[in-house]
N, C-alpha and C positions, 0 to 999 in steps of 0.2 A: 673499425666495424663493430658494431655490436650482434653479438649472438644471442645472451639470455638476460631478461629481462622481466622484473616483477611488476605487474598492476593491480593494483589496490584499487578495488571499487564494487561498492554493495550493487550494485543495476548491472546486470546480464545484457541488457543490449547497448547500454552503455561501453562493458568490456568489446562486446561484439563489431561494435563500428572501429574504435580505438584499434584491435588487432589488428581489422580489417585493411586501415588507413596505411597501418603504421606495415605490415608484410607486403604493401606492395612496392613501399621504396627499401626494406633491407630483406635481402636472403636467406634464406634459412635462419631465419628467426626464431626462438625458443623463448615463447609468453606463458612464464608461470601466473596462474593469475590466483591470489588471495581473497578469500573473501569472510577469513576469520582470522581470529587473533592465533590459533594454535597453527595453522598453517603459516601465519607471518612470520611467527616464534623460530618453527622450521628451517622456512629460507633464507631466517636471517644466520641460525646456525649453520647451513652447510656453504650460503654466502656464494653461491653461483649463477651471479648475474653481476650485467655490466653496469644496467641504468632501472631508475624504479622511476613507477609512475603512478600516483596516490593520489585518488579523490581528499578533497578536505573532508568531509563529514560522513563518517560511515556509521553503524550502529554501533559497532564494535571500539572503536576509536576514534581517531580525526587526524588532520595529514599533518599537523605538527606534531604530534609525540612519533607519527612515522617516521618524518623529517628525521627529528632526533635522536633516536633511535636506531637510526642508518649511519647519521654520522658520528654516534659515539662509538660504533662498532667498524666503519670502514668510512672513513674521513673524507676519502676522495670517489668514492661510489656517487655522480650526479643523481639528484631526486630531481623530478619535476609533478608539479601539482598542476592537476586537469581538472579542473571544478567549476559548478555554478553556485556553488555556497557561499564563497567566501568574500571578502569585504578588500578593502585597502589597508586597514589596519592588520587584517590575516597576513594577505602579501608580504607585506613589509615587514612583519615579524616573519617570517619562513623568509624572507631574501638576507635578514640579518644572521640567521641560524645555519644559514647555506644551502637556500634554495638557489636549484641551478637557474629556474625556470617558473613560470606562471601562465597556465593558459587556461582561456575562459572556455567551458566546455558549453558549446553550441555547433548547430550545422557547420556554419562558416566559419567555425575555429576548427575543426577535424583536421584538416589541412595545413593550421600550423605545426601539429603536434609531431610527422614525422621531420619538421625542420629545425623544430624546438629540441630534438632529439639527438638529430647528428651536432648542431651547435651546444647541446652539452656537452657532447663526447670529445669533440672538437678544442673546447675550452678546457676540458679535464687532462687531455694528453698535454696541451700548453703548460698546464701549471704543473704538469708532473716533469715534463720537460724540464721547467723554471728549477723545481726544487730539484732535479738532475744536478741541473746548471752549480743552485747554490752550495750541494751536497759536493761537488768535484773541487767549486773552491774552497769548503771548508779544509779538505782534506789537503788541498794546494798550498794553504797557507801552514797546517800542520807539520808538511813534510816539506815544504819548498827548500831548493837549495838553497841556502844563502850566500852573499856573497860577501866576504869579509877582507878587509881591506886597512892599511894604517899608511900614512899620510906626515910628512911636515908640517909645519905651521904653514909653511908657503905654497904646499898644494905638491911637492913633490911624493910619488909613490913608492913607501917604503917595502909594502911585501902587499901579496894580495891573491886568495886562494882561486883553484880554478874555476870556482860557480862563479869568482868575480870576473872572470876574462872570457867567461862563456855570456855570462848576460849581454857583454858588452862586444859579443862576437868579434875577437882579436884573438889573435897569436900566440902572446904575451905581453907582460904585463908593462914593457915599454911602449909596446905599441899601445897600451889602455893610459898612456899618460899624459897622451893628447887628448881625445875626450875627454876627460878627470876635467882638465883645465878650463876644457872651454866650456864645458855643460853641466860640471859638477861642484867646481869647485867656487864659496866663497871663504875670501879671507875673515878668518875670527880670531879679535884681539886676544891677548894674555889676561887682561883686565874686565874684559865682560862679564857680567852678571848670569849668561846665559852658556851655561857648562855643558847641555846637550841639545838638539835639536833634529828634527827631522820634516821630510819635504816630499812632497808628491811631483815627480815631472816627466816630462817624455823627450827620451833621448832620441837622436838619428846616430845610428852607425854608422862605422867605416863604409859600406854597402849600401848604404841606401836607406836602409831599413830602419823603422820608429819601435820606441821599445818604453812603456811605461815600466817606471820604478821608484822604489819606495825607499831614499836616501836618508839612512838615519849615523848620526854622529854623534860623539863626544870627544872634549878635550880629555887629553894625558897624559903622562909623562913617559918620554923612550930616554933611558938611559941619561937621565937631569934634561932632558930638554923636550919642550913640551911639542907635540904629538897631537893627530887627529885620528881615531878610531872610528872605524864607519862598517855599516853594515850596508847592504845594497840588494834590493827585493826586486825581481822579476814579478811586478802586479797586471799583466798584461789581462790575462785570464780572467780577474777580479773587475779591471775594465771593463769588458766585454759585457761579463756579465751581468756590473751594474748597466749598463747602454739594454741589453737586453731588458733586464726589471722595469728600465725605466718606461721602455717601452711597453712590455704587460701591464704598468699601471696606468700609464695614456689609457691602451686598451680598457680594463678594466673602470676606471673614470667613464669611459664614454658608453661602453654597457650599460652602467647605472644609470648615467643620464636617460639611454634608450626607454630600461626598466620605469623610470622613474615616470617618462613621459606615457607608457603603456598604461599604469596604474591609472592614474590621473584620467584616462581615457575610459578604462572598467568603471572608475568611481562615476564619473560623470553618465553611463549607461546605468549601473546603479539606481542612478537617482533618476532617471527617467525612467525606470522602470518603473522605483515606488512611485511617483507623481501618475502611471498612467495606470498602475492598478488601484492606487488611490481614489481615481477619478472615474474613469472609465469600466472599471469595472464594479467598482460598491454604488455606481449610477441606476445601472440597469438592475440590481440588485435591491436598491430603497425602493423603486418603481413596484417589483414583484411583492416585496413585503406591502409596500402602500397599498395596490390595487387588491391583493389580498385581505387586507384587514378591512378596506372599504365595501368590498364584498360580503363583508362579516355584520356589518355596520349598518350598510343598507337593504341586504336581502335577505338578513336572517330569518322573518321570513316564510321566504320561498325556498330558502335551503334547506332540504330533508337533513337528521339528526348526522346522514353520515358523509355528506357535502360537507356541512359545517366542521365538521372532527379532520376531513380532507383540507378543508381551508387553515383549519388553525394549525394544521401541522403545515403549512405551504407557510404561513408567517414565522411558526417557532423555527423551520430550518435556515427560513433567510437571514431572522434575526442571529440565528448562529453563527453562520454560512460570514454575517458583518463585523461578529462580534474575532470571528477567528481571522478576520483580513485584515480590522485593524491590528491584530493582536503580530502579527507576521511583520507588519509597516512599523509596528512599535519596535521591535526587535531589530529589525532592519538599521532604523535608523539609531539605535541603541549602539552600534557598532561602528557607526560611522560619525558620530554628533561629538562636539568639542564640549568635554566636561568642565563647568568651572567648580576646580575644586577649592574648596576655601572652609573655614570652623564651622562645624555643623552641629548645635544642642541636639543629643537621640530624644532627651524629653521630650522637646517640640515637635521635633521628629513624631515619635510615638503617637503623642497628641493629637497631631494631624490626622493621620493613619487611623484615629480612634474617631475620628468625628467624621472624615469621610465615609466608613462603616458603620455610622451609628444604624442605619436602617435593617443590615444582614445581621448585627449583635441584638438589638430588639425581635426582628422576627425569631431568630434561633433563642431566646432570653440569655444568650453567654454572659458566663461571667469572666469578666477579663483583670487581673490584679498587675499592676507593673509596679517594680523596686525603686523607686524612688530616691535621688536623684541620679539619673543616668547621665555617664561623662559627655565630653564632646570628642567629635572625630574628624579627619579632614575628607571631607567628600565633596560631593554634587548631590545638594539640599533635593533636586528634583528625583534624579534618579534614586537617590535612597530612597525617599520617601512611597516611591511606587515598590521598591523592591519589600519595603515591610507590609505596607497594604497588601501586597500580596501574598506574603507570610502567614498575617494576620488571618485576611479573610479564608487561606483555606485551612486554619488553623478551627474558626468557627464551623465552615463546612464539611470536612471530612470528619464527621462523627456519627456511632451508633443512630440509629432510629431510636426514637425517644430517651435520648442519652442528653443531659443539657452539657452544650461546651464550657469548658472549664480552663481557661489561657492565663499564665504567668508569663511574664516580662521580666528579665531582669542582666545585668550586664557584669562583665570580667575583664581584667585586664590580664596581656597575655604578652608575652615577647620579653625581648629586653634581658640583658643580663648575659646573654648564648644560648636564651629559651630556641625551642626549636619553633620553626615553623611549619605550616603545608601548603602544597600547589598541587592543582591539578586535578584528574581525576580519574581510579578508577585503578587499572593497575600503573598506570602512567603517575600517577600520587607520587610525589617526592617530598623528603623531607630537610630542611634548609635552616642555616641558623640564623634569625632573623636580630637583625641591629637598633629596632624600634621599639619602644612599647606598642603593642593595639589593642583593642577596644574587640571584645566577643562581642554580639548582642544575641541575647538565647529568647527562644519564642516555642511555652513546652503548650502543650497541650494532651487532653485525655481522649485523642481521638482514636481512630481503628485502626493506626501504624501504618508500618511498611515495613516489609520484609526485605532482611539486609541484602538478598541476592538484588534486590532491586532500588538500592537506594542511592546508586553511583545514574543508571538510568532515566530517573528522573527529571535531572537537571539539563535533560535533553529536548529538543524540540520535537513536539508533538510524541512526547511520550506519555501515556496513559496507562495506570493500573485499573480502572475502571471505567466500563461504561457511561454514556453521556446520559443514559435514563436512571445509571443510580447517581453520578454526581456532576452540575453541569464542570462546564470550562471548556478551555481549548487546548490545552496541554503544551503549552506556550507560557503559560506565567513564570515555572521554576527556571527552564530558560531562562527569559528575560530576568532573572533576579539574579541567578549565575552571572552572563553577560556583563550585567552593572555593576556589580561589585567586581568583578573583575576587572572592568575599566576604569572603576576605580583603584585599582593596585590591590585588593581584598580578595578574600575567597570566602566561600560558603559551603556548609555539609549538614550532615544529619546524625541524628544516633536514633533508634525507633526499634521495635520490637513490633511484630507483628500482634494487634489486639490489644496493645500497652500503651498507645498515645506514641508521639513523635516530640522529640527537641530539637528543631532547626536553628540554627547560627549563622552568623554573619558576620565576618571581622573586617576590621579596619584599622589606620593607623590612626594611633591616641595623637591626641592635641596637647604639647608639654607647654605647662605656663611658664 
């Protein structure tokens, strides 16, 4: 039974259905529910719950550094993620991390979550069970009696202690000299090469009864004449328990099969979903912007001065309203698209990135200088290349009014040696010793910063430090430039001062000739 239990999730009627669902199959339920880092901090200190249940995406964090979090601290505590965030690539990293569970959070998933829940709890006592199981044989084999025994060449039993005549449930030790014979004993010459050996088998006793054990001998000499010394292992217990494992790994093989084929199912609704907001919704959305601008076009007019100013704001938010849909479909599939990674020049890279923006660097006049020549890296040509475009361009936009932008370009090699690395982000940021060289790429600029409280934020979806009438965008770009370099095996961050311009970065692994 489970009694207390933590949910992790930024949405209040989110939590609200979830309790709701989940107290009407268990009893006196006790739902702490989180919805900050210093309260998670908390319960993870006083550690009084049975089972957590964690949105993937919250402001604060995200459901894998929860995940981890949990089980660096209580290994066997089930997590399950209740989300609509997350991807198949998510899943499957949180099911290699020791996610117990994955559920898509929708109407018709409510439902699973109190089954997802007792089948965690259900699967956690098994393996706690398991490690019972392995923990008893550890100590079985530590302390087991043994049974010791010395023998003629010819199989006759010379002496033999009583764990030997107990395994072999007899009397004495004449009576254990028939069994010997018929199930224990082979003859081994004087002249063999092979001076000790030992053998797994299963005996039948005098009674009936089957008895695995673990026959181990050597030649020796008794008094000038040579001798068989043996020891004899009660592995009864050990059987078991392997028959048992072997059986939790059946089980456990055919769960992941289950998990495996669920996934598959999420990714496949996934993609129907971006194909129907692709379609079906940015449809009736070009329509509004069209027949708006055509309006503009043909009845300007008869449009009074504050119809027209109504009209163009009915195009600029469509055009937003499209420009933020693809920006989400981008990201989407950012997470889910098979990268071909292969040597990528950053020059050409750059280059590209510089010619695609030739029109926002002429209108702003920027001056842009890059360090020439920049190394190569191993990535995905497409993906990096949007991830600097996008570096770039809000490198030119975010600056002073009448300020001209002012961008330097230039690259570092980093790793290698027991250099350190970083992952992650935020307090969740670990630092790792990386076995590679990589490749920085820095992108400074003299724009109006970012203040550090908020430079982990960022890189978040639809995070904005400013209004869309002081600076457009969709608050999606750092996103999706996080996301790709990360799926690229790299990571990205910042250093910025508030009013001092910002230096963005980008690493990857160096290309070694």
């Amino acid at each position: 039974a489970v009694e207390g239990l933590l949910l992790l999730d930024d949405n209040p009627d989110d939590r609200v259905l979830a309790i709701r669902q989940l107290q009407r199959e268990f009893n006196n339920l006790q739902v702490e529910q989180i919805i900050e880092a210093k309260g998670f901090n908390r319960a993870l200190a006083a550690g009084n719950f049975d089972l957590v249940i964690t949105d993937y995406q919250m402001h604060w964090t995200d459901g894998i550094s929860v995940l981890r979090a949990i089980k660096a601290r209580y290994p066997d505590r089930p997590v399950i993620m209740f989300t609509n965030t997350g991807s198949q690539e998510i899943a499957v990293e949180a099911m290699k991390a020791g996610l117990e569970d994955y559920v898509l959070k929708s109407p018709k998933h409510y439902i699973r979550l109190p089954v997802a829940v007792r089948s965690a709890l259900e699967r956690t006592l098994n393996q706690r069970r398991a490690i019972h199981i392995e923990n008893r044989l550890q100590f079985l084999l530590n302390r087991l009696d043994v049974g010791v025994f010395r023998t003629t060449q010819a199989g006759e039993l010379i002496e033999g202690n009583a764990a030997f005549v107990r395994i072999l449930q007899v009397n004495s030790l004449p009576e254990a000299q028939h069994i010997y014979l018929q199930q224990l004993y082979i003859r081994r010459e004087i002249g063999s090469s092979t001076l000790q050996w030992e053998r797994e088998l299963q005996l039948q006793r005098n009674d009936g009864s089957k008895v695995w054990v673990l026959l181990s001998e050597a030649l020796s000499t008794n008094d000038g004449e040579i001798a068989i010394d043996g020891l004899l292992e009660d592995i009864s217990d050990r059987k078991s328990a392997e028959a048992e494992l072997r059986l939790l790994n059946e089980n456990l093989e055919r769960r992941v099969r289950e998990r495996t084929a669920e996934l598959e199912a999420i990714n496949k609704d996934l993609k129907a979903f971006s194909y129907s907001v692709s379609h079906d919704l940015r449809e009736p959305l070009r329509a509004i912007e069209g027949f708006a601008q055509a309006m503009l076009e043909d009845f300007a007019d008869s449009l009074p001065p504050l119809g027209q100013e109504y009209t163009q704001r009915i195009v600029a938010a469509a055009h937003r309203l499209d420009k933020l849909i693809q920006d989400i479909l981008r990201y989407s599939r950012l997470s889910r698209a098979d990268l071909q990674r292969s040597r990528v020049n950053l020059s050409a890279v750059v280059a590209e990135a510089l010619t695609q923006l030739k029109v926002e660097i002429q209108q702003h006049q920027a001056q842009i200088s890059v360090a020439e020549p920049l190394p190569e890296v191993i990535g995905d040509y497409t993906t990096l290349l949007s991830a600097i475009v996008n570096l770039l361009a809000n490198a030119v936009k975010f600056v002073a009014p009448d300020v001209q932008p002012q961008v330097r370009v230039w690259a570092e090699e980093t790793g290698g040696q027991g250099d350190l690395g970083t992952r992650g982000l935020g307090e969740f940021r670990i630092i790792s010793p990386t076995t590679s060289k990589r490749v920085r790429l820095w992108i400074e600029d003299n724009g109006i910063g970012i203040a550090p409280k908020n430079q982990q934020q960022i890189f978040r979806v639809f995070e904005r430090l400013h209004g869309v009438e002081s600076y457009g965008g969709t608050g999606i770009g750092l996103a999706i430039v996080h996301k790709g370099i990360e799926r690229m095996g790299g990571c990205v961050g910042v250093q910025s001062q508030l009013g001092q311009g910002s230096r963005f970065w980008l690493e990857l692994r160096l290309v070694n000739d």
